[in-house]
NULUMKOL-495698 format. One record per atom (N, C-alpha, C): residue in one letter; atom name; x, y, z; residue number from 1. Coordinates in Angstrom, 3 decimals, always signed. Atoms other than C-alpha are relative to their C-alpha. Layout:
R  r   a        c1        c2        c3    k
R  A  CA         X         Y         Z  NUM
...
END
This chain:
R  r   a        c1        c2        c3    k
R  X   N    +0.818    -1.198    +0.000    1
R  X  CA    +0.000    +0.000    +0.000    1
R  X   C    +0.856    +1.253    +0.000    1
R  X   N    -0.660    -1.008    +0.702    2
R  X  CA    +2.610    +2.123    +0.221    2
R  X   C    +1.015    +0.240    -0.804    2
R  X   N    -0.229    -0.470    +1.093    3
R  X  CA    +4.423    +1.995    -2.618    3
R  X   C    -0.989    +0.366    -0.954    3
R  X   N    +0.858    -1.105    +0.239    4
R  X  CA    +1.016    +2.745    -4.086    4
R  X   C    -0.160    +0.968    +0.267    4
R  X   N    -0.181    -1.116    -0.245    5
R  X  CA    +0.978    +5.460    -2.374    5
R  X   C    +1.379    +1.369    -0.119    5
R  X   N    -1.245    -0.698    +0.499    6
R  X  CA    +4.454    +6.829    -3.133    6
R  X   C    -0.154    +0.138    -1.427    6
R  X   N    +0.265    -0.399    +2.151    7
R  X  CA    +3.730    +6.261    -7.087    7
R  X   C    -0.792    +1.288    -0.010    7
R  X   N    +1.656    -0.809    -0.218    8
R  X  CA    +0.091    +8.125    -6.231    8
R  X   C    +1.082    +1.615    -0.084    8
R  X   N    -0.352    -1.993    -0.426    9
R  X  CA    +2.312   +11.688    -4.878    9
R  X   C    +1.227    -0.577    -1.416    9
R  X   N    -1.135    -0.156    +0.832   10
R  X  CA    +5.355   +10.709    -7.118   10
R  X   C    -0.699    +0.349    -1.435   10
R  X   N    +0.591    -0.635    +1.922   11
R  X  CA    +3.310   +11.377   -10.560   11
R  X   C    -0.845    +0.964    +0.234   11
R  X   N    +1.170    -0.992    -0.114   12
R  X  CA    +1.137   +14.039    -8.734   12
R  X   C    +1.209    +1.307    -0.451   12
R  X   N    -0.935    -1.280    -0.747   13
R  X  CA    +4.446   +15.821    -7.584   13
R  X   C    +0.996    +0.174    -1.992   13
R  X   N    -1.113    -0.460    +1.411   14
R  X  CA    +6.421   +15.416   -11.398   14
R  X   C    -1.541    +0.539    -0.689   14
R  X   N    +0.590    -0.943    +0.724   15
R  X  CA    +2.716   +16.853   -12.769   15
R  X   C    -0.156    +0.860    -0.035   15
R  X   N    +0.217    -1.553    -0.961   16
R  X  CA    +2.194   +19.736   -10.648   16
R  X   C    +1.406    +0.305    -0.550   16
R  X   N    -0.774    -0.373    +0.485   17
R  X  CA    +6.230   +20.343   -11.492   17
R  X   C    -0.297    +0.806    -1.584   17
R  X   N    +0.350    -0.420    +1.263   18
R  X  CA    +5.759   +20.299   -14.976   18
R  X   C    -1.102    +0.728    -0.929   18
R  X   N    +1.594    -1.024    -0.288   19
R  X  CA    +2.270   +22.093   -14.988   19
R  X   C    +0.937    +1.191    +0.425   19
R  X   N    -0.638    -1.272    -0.333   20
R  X  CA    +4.460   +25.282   -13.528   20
R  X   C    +0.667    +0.569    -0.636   20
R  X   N    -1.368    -0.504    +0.355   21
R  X  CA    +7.876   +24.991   -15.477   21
R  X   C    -0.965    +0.134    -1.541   21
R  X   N    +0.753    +0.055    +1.343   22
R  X  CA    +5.509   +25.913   -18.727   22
R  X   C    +1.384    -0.337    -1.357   22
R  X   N    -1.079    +0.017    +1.201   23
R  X  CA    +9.095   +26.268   -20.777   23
R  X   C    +0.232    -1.294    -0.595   23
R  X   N    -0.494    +1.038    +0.109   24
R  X  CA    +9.467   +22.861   -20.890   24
R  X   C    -0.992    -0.644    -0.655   24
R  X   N    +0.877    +1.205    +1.072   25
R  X  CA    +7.864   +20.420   -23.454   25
R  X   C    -0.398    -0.792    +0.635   25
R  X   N    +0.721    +0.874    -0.265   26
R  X  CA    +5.871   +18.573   -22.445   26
R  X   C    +0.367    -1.370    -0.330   26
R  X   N    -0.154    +1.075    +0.853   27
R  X  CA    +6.084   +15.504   -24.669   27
R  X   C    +1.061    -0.523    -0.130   27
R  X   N    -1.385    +0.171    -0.096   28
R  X  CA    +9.504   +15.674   -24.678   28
R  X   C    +0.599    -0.927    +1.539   28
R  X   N    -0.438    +0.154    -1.698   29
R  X  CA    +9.797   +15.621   -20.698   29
R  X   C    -0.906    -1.440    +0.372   29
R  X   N    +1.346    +1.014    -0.271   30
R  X  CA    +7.041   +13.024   -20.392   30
R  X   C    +0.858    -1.739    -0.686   30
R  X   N    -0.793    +0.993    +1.107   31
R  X  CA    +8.908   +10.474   -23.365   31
R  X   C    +1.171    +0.056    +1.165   31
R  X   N    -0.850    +0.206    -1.057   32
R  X  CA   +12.017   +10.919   -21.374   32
R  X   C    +0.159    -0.968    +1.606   32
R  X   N    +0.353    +0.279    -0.736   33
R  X  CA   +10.405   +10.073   -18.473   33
R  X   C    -0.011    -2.149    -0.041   33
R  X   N    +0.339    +0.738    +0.188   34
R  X  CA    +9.246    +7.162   -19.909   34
R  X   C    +1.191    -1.374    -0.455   34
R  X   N    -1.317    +0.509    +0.717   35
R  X  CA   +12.543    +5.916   -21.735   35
R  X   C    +0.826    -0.053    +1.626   35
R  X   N    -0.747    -0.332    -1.242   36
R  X  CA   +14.140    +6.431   -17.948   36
R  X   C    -0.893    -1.187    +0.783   36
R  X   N    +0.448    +0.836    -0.719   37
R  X  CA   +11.792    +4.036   -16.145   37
R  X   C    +0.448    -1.249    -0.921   37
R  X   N    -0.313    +1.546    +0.846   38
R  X  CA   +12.093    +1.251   -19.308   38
R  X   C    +1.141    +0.010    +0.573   38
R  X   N    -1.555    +0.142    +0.036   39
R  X  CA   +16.030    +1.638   -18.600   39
R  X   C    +0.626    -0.892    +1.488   39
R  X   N    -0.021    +0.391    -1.285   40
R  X  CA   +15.530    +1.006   -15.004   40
R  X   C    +0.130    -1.698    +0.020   40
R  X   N    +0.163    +1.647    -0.060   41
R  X  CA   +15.001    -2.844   -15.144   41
R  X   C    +0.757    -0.424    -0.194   41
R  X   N    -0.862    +0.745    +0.269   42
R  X  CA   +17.949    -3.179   -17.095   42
R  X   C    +0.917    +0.082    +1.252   42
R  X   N    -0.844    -0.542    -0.656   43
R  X  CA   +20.028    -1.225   -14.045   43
R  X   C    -0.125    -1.329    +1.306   43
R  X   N    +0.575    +0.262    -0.863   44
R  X  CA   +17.749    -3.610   -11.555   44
R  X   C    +0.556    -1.616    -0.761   44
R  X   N    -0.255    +1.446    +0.734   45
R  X  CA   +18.738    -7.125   -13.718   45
R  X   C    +1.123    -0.315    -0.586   45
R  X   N    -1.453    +0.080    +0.851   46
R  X  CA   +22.242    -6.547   -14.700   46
R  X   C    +0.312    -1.489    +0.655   46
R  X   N    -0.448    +1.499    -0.924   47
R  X  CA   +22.883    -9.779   -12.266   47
R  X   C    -0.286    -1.396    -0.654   47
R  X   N    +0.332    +1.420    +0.537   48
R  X  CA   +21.293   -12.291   -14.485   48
R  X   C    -0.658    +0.216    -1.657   48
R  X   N    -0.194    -0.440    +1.521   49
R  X  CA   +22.079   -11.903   -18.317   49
R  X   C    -1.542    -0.299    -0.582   49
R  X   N    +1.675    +0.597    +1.435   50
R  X  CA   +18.801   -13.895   -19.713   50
R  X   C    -0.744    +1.073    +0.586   50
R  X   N    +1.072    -1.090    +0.447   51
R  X  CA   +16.340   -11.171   -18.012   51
R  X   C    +1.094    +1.505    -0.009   51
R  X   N    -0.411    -1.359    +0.226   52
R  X  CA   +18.597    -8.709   -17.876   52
R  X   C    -0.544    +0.417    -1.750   52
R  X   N    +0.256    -0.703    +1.526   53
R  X  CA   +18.358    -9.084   -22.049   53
R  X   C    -1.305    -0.293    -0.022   53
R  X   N    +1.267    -0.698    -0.395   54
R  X  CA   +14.730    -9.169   -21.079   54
R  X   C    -0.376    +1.170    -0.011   54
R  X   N    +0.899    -1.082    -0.488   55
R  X  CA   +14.275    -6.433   -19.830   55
R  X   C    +1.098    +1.182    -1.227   55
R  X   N    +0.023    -0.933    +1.651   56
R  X  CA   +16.482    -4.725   -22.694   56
R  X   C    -0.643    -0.171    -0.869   56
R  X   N    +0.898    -0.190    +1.137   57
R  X  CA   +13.958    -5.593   -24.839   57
R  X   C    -0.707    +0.528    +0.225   57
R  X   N    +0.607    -0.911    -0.581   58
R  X  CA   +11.572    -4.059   -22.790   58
R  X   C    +0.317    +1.474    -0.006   58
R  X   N    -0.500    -1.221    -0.288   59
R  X  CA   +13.614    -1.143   -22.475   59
R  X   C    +0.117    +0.825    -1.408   59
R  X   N    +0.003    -0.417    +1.786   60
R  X  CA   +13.741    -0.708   -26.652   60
R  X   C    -1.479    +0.310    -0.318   60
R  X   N    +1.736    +0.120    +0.303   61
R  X  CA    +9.750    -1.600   -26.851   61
R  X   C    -0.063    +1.128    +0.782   61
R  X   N    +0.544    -1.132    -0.208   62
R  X  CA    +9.303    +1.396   -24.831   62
R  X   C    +0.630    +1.363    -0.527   62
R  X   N    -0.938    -0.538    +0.531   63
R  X  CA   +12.177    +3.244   -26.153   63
R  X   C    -0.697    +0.796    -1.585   63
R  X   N    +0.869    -0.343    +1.683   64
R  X  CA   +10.013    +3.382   -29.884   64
R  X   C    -1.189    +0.806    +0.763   64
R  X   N    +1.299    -1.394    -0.025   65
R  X  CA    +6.748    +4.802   -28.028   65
R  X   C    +0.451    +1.063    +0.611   65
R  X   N    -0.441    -1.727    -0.193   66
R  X  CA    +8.720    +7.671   -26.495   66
R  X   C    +0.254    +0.707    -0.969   66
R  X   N    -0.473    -0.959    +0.949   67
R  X  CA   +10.164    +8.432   -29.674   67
R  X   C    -1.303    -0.033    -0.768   67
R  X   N    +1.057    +0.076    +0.674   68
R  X  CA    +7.190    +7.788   -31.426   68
R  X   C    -0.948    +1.288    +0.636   68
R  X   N    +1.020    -0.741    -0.785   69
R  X  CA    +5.091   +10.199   -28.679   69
R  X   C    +0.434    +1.564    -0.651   69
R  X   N    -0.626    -1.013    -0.043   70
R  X  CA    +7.926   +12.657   -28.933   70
R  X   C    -0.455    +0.689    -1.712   70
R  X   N    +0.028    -0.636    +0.699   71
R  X  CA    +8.098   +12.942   -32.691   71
R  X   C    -1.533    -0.123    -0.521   71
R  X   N    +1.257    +0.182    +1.010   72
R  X  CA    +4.512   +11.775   -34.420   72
R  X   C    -1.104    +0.309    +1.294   72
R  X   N    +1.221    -0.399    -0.489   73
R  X  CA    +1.770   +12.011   -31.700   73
R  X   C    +0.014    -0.700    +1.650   73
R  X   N    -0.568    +0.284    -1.681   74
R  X  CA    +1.915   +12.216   -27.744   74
R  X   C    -1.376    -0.898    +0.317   74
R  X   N    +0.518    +1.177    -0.239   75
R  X  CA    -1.058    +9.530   -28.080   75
R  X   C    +0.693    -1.049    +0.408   75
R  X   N    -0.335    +1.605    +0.047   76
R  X  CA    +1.755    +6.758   -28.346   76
R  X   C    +0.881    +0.377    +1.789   76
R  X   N    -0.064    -0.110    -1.940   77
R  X  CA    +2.882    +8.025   -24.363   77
R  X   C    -1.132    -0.515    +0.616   77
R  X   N    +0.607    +0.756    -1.363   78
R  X  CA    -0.231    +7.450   -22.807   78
R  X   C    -0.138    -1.627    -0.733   78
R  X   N    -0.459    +1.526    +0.231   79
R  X  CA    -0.166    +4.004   -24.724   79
R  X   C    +1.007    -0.617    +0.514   79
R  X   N    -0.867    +0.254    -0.490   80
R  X  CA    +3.269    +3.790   -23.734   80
R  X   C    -0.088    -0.041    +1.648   80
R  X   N    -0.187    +0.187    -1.657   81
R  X  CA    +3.056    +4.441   -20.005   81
R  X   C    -1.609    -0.927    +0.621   81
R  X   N    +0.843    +1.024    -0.410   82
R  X  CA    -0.110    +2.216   -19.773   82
R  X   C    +0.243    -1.019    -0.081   82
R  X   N    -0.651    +1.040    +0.301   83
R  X  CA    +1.619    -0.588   -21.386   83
R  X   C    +1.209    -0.294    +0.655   83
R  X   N    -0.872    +0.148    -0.895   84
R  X  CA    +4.337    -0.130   -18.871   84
R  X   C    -0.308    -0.120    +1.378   84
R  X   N    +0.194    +0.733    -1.135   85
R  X  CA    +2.329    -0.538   -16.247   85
R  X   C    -0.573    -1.027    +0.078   85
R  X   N    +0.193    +1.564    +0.559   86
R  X  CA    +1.079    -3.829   -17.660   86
R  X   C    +1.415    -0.645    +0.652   86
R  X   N    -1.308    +1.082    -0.203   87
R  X  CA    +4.434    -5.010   -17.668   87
R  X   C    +0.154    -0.023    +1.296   87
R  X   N    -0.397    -0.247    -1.294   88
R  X  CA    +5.155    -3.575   -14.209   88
R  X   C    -0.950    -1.598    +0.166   88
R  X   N    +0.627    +1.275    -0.295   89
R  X  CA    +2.256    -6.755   -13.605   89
R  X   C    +0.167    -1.328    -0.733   89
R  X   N    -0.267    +1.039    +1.279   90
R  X  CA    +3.032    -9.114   -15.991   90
R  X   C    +1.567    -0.576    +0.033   90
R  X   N    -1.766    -0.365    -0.267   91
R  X  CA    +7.216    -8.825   -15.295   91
R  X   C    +0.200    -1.535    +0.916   91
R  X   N    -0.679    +1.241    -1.233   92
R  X  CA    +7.616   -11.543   -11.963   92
R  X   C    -0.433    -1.531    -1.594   92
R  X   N    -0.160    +0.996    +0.808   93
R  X  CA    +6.236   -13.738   -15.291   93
R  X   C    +1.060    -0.172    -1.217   93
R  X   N    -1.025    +0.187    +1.128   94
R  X  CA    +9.249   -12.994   -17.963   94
R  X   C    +1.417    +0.121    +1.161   94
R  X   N    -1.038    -0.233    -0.096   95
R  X  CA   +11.736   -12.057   -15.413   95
R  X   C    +0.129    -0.859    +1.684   95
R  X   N    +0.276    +0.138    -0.847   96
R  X  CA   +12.696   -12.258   -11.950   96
R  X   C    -0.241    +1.061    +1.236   96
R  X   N    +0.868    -1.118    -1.102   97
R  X  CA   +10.803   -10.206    -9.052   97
R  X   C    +1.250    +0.630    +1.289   97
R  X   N    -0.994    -0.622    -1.035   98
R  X  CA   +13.242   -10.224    -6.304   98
R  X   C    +1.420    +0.199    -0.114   98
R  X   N    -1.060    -0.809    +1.182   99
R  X  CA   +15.852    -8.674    -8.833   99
R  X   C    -0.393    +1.582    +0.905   99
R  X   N    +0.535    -1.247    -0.047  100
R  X  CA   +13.650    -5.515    -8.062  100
R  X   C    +0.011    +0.388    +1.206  100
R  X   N    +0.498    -0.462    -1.753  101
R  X  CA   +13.098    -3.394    -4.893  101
R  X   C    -1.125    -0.729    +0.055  101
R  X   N    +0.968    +0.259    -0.927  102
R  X  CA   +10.446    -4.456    -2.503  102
R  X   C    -1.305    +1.268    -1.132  102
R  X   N    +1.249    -1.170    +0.735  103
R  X  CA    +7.009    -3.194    -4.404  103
R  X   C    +0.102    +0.196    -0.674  103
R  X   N    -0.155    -0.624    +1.075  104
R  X  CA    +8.207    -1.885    -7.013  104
R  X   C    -0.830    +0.053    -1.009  104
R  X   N    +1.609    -0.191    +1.116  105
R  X  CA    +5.342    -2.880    -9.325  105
R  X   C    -0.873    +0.470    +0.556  105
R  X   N    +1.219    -0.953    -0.349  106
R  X  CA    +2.911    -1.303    -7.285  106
R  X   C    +0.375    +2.041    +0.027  106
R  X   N    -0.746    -1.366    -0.061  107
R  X  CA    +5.101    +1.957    -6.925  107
R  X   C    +0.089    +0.515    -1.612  107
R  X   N    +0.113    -0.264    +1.425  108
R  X  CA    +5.603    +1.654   -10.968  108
R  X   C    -0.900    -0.133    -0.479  108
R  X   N    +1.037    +0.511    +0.980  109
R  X  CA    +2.283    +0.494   -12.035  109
R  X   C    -1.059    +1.474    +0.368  109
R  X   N    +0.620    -0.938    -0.298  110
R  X  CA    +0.511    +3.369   -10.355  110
R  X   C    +0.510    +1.287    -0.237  110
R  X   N    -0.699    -1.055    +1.331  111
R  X  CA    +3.260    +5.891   -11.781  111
R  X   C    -0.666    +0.656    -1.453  111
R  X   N    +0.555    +0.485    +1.438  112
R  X  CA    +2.451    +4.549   -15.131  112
R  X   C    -0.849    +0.424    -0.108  112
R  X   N    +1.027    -0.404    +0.560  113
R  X  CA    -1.414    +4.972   -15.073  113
R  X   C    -0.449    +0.801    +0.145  113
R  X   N    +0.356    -1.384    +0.033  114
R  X  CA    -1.500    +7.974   -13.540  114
R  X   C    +0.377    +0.878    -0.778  114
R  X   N    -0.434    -0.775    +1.184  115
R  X  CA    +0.698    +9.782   -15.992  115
R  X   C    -0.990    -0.331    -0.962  115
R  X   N    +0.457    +0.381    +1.657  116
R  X  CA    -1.149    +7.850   -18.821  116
R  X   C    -1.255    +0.951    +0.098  116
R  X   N    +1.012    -0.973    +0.184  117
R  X  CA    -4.426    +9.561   -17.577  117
R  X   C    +0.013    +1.692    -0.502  117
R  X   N    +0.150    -1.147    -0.096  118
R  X  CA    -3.176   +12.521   -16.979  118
R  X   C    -0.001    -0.072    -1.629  118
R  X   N    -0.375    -0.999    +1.526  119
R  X  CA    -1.411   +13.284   -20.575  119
R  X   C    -0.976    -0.570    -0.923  119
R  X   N    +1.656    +0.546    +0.763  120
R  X  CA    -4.744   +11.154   -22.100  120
R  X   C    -1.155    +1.545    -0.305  120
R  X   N    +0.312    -1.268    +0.489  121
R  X  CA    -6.396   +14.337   -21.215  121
R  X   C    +0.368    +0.925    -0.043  121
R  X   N    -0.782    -1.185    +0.059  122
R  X  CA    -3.975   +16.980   -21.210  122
R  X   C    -0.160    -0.254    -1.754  122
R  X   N    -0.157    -0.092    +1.798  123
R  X  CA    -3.860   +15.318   -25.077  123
R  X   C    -1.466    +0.300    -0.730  123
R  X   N    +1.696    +0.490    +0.186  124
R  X  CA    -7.701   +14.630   -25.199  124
R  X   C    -0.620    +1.697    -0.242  124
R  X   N    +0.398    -1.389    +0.090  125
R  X  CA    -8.204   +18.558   -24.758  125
R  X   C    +0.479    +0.745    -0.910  125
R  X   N    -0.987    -0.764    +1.135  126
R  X  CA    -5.539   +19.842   -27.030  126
R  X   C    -0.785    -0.288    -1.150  126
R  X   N    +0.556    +0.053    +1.128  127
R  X  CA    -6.854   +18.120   -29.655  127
R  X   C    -1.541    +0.519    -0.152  127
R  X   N    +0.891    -0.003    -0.037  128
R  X  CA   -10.250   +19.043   -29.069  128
R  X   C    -0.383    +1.717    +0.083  128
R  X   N    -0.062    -1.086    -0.594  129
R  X  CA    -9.833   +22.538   -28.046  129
R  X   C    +0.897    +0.896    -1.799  129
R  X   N    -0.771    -0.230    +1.126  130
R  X  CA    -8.076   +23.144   -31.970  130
R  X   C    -1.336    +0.212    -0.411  130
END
């Protein structure tokens, strides 16, 4: 429960950030974001080559929807960070769990879908608001 609750303020506290610093791209900062958590797994699995190159594949498969968000349409982020918190649940089945911190899929999976909402309608309005 509480690494749910740490994800919960941790994606409130990087929205509210980025909601202020207006200079900053959005889409850009968000993709980043996103490319920075995939990367994580590999940092968390270096110890055992087969998921480690797991979780670099993972880390590429999300790697394309950042760039994809970044350059063609910040739709493929909230796809991307929803589909990363899939994996966050789905993961103790390709890899291994106690590789990871304590929680960690509940701390990442609730990251994940809160961003995805948010920039769903931060995108959902933009386009709509044209």
């Amino acid at each position: 429960m509480n690494a749910a609750l740490i994800g919960l303020s941790s994606s409130l506290i990087t929205i509210l950030i980025f909601t202020f610093l207006k200079r900053f791209d959005k889409t850009t900062i968000y993709g980043l974001i996103l490319m920075g958590i995939a990367f994580l797994y590999i940092g968390y699995t270096w110890t055992n080559i087969e998921v480690a190159s797991i979780s670099f594949l993972q880390a590429l498969f999300f790697l394309l929807f950042a760039y994809l968000g970044i350059k063609k349409n910040a739709y493929f982020l909230v796809v991307g960070y929803f589909l990363h918190g899939i994996w966050d649940l789905v993961y103790p089945f390709f890899g291994s769990a106690d590789l990871l911190p304590p929680d960690y899929d509940y701390f990442c999976l609730t990251y994940d879908f809160i961003v995805a909402i948010y920039l769903f309608i931060i995108n959902y309005k933009k386009s709509h608001n044209q």
